[in-house]
C-alpha positions as CSV (number, residue, x, y, z in Angstrom):
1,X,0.0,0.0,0.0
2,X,1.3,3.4,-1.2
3,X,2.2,6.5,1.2
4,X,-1.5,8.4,1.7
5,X,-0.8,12.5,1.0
6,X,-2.5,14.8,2.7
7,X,-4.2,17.0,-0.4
8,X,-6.9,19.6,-0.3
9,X,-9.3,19.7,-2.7
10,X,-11.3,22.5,-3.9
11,X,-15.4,22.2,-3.4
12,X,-15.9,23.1,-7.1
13,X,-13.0,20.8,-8.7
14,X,-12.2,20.1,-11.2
15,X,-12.3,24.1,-12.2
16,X,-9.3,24.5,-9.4
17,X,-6.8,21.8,-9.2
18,X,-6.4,19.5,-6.4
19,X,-3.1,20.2,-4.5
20,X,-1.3,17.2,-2.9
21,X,1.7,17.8,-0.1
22,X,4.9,16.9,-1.8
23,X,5.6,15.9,2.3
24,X,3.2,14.9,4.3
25,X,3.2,17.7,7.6
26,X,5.5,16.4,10.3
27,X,2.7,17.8,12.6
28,X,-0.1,20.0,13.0
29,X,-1.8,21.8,15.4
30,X,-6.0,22.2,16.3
31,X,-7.3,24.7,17.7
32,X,-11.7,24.9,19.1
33,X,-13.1,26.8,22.0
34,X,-16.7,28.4,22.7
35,X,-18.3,31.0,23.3
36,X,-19.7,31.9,26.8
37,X,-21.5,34.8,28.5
38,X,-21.4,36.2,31.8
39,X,-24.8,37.0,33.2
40,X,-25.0,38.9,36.4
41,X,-28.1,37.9,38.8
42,X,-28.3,40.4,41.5
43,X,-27.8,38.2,44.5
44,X,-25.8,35.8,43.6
45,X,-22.3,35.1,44.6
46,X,-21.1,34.6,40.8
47,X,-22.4,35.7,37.0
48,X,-24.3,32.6,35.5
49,X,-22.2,31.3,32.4
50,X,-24.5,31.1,29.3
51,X,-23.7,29.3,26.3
52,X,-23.5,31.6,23.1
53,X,-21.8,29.8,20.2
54,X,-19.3,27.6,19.3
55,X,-16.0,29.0,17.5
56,X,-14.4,27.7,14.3
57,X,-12.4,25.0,14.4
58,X,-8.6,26.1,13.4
59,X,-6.2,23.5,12.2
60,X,-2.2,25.2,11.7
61,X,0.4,23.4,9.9
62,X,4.0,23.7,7.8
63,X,4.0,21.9,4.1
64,X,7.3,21.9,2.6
65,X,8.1,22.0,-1.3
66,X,11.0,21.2,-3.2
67,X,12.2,21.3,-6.9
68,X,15.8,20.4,-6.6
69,X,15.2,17.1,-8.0
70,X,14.6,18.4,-10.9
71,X,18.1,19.8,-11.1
72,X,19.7,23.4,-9.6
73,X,21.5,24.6,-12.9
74,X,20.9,23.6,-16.5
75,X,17.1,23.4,-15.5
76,X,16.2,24.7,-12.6
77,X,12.2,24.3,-11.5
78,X,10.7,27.4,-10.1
79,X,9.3,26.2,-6.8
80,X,6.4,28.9,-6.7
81,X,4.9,26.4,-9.3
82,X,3.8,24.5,-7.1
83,X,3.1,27.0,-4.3
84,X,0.6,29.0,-6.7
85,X,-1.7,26.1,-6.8
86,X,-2.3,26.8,-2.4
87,X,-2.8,30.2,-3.0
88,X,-5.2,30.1,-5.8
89,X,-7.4,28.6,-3.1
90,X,-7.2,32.6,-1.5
91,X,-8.5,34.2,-4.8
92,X,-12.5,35.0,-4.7
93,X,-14.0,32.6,-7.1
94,X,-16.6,34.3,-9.6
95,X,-19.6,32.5,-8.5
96,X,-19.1,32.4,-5.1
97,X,-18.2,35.5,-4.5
98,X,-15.7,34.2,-1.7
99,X,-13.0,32.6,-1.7
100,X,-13.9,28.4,-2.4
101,X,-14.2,25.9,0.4
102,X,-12.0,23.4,0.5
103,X,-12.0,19.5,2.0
104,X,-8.8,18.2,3.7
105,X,-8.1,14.6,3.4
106,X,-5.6,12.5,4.5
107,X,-6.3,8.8,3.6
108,X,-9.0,6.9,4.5
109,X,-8.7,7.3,8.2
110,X,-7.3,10.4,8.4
111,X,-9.1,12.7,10.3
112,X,-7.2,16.2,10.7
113,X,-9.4,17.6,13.4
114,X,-11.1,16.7,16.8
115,X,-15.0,17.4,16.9
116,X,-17.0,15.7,14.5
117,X,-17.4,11.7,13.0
118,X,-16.7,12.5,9.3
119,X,-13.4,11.7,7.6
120,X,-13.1,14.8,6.0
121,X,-12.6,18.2,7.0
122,X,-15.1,21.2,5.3
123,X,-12.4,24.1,5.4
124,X,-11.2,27.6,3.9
125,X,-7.9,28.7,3.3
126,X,-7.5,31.4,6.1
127,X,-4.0,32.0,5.8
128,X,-0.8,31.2,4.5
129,X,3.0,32.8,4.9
130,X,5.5,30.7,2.7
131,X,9.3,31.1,3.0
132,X,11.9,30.2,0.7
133,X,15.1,28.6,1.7
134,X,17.4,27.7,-1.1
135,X,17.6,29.0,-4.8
136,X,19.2,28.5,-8.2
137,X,22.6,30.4,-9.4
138,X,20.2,32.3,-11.4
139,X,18.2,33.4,-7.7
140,X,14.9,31.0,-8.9
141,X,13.1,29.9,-5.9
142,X,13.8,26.2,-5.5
143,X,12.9,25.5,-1.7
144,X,9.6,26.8,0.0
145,X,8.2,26.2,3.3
146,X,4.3,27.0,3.8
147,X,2.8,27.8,7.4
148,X,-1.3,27.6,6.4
149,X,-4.3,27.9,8.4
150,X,-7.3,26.1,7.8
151,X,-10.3,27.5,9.1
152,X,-13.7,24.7,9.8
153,X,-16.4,25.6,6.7
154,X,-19.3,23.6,7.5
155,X,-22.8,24.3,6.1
156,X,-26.0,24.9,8.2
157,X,-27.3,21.6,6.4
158,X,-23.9,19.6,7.6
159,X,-23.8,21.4,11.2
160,X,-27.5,20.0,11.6
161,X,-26.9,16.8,10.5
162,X,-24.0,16.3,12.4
163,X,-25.7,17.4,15.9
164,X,-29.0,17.2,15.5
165,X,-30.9,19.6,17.9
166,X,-33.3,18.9,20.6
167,X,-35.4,21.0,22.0
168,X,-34.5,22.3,25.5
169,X,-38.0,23.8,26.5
170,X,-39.5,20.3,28.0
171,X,-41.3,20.7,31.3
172,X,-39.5,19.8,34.2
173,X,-39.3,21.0,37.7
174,X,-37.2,22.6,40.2
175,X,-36.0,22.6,43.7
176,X,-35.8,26.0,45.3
177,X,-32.6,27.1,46.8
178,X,-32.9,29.6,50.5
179,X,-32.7,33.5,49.2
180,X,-34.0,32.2,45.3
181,X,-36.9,34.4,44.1
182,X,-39.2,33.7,41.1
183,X,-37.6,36.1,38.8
184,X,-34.0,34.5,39.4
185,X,-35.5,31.1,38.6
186,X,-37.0,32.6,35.6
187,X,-33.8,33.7,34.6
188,X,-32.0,30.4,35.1
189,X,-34.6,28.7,33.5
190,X,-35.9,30.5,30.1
191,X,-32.9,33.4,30.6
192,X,-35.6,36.2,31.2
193,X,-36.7,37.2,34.6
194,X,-40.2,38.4,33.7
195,X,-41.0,35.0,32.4
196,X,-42.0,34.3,36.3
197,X,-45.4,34.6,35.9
198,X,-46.3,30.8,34.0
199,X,-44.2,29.1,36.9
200,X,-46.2,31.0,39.4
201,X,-49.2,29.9,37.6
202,X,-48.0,26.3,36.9
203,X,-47.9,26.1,40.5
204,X,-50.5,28.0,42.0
205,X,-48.7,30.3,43.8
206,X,-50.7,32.9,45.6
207,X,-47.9,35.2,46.9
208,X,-45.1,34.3,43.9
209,X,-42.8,36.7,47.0
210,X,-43.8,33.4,49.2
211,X,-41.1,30.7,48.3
212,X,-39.4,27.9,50.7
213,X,-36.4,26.2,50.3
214,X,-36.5,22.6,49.4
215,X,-39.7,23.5,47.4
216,X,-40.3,21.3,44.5
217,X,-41.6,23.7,41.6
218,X,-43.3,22.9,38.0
219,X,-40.8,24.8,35.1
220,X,-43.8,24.7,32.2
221,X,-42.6,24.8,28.6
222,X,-43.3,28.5,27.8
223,X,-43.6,27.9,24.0
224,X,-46.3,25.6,23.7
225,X,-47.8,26.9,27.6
226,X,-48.5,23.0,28.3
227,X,-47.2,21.8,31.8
């Protein structure tokens, strides 16, 4: 079995070429982190961390290119060559009006990245500083060495289908903690204090001001108003 080469291939091939590493990366690097918000509740000892989004996945790496096998003097190979076809992949395509996604492969098995079951990796091109270390008597570029970013490129479609969403508005209940007020459990709950007034009716309260620890509450699902 042959030596698998990590190659990106443009979403709208065979228009742009496919570009295959001369050497496979000796390593790479990925980066993923979310989003949170800080929501202060007067009364509380801490802000309340709420989930905003997740960030793009970043994957970093160094491909190297070489033309020296192709001789130094009587014909000497301009590396760049080579190099173009990467940064093609930074030019705004026509139709899309942006520059092209791109899928990163490596093998069969090869996933790049850590989130996610597919094989491949949905990308764009987000950056890419190339430096060249040896050239011809004649001052031709015959050594290159690429640092490139990927950034992730999913589709709403692919995000979907990937983690399919649940709905997180199911009725449940809730056990009241000493100090708590129905406005703060409003705000835990549905993230908008003056949405107090279906638990207080959910659970007959009289005097909503009236609450005891321990207290086992109703949380209705405020979208549909069922309990």
């Amino acid at each position: 079995m042959g030596l698998e080469k990590l190659t990106i291939v443009p979403e709208n091939a065979p228009l742009l070429p496919e570009v295959e590493a001369l050497f496979n990366p000796e390593r790479y690097t990925v980066n993923k982190s979310v989003h949170f918000a800080e929501i202060t509740i007067p009364g509380l000892d801490s802000p309340v961390q709420q989930f905003v989004n997740g960030q793009s996945e970043k994957i970093t790496m160094e491909l190297f290119f070489d033309t020296t096998e192709f001789g130094m003097v009587d014909d000497p190979q301009d590396v760049r060559n080579q190099t173009g076809l990467i940064y093609q992949l930074l030019r705004v395509d026509g139709k899309l009006h942006a520059p092209p996604r791109c899928m990163l492969t490596w093998g069969d098995g090869g996933r790049l990245f850590c989130f996610g079951t597919s094989n491949t990796f949905w990308c764009v091109i987000e950056s890419v500083s190339e430096e060249f270390t040896l050239f011809s008597p004649s001052g031709i570029p015959l050594r290159a060495k690429l640092n490139l970013t990927f950034r992730e490129a999913w589709t709403i479609e692919q995000q979907l289908q990937e983690t399919p969403r649940e709905s997180a508005d199911h009725t449940k209940t809730y056990s009241v903690k000493r100090g708590e007020t129905l406005s703060q459990i409003a705000w835990l709950q549905y993230q908008d204090s003056a949405n107090w007034r279906p638990i207080a009716d959910a659970n007959k309260l009289d005097n909503p001001r009236l609450l005891f620890p321990g207290t086992k509450l109703i949380v209705p699902n405020i979208k549909t108003g069922k309990v």
